[in-house]
C-alpha positions, 0 to 999 in steps of 0.5 A, a space after each residue: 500500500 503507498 504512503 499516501 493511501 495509509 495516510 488517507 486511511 488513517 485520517 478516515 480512521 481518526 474520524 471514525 474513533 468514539 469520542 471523535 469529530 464525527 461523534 461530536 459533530 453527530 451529536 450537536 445535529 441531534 440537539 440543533 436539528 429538533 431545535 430548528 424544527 420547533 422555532 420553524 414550526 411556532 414561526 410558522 403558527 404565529 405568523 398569520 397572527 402577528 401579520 396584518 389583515 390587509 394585502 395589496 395587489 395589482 391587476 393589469 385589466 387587460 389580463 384579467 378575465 372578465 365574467 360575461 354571465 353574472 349568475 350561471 346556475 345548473 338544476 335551479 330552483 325558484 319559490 314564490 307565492 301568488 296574489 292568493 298566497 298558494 305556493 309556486 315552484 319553478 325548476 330548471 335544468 340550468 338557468 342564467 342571469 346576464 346582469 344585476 341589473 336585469 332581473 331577466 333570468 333565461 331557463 332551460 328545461 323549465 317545469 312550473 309547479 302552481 298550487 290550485 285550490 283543488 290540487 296541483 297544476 305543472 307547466 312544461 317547456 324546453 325555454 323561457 324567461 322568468 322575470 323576478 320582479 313581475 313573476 311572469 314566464 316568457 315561454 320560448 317554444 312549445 309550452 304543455 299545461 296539466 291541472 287537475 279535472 282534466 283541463 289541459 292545454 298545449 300552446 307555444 310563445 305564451 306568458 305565464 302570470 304566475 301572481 294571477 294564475 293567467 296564461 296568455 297565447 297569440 299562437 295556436 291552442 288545443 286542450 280539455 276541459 271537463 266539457 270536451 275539447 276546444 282549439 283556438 288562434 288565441 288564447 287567455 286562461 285563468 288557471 284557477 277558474 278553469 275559463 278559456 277565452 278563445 279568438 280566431 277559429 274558436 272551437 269546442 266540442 262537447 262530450 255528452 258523457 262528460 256533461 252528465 
């Protein structure tokens, strides 16, 4: 073995020894290193507590997104009362408010639950507006109407008033009541009275079993 192997053999050998650099050097870490790691931890505890509340920050607007939809909600739900105090229901698959300014809130998949005196009357439709102020469904495309004793009514383009229970159509209608069936240009139902007034082509026929 040369001379400068032996060297470096002992000098790694006296490092080893107990009682040696490495021993010494071990041991302070056994003490420092848990020392550490508390102070770091309670600085770390303390900090939100001793920092101030406010934080400032700049944004450039031309990085920012902007929200073009105020309120963007899937499976919506809105509740109300009528003039009479019966509840209504209006559930949508998703529904959209543009603006806080617009009480305008657009629907699709709409269906309308109103409480009758004699039970329970649900309105369907793939589109509409529900304005929050007036409680009135603009309806977008067809709308069907079932209620209690037989009295349905099938229309497109109409407006529900859901404070008087009114609906209104300038397109055509079809439906029942517990008289026959009737058909129309033109429509304008009380809901809760179970009267249609029809114009342009007003037709029912009567069912004499059901007049009995």
């Amino acid at each position: 073995m040369s001379e400068a192997a032996v060297r470096v053999r002992s000098e790694r050998q006296r490092w080893a020894l107990p009682g040696g650099r490495h021993d010494r050097l071990i041991a302070t870490a056994n003490v420092a290193l848990p020392v550490g790691i508390g102070v770091l931890a309670a600085f770390l505890v303390m900090a939100p507590l001793t920092m101030g509340g406010e934080a400032s920050f700049v944004l450039d607007k031309n990085k920012v997104d902007v929200a073009h939809e105020r309120l963007k909600v899937q499976e919506a739900q809105y509740r109300g009362t009528d003039d009479r105090g019966q509840p209504f229901q209006i559930d949508a698959g998703s529904a959209v408010q543009r603006s806080s300014a617009e009480p305008i809130v657009r629907m699709r998949d709409l269906a309308a639950a109103i409480r009758l005196s004699d039970g329970l009357a649900r309105l369907t439709a793939p589109s509409g507006r529900y304005d929050m102020d007036d409680q009135k469904v603009a309806v977008d495309g067809p709308i069907a109407l079932r209620a209690p004793d037989n009295y349905t009514l099938d229309t497109s383009n109409a407006t529900v008033d859901l404070r008087t229970q009114r609906l209104q159509s300038d397109s055509g209608v079809t439906g029942t009541v517990r008289q026959g069936r009737f058909s129309g240009d033109q429509l304008d139902a009380d809901l809760e009275k179970r009267t249609v007034t029809l114009r342009g082509n007003a037709r029912l026929r009567i069912d004499p079993a059901s007049t009995r």
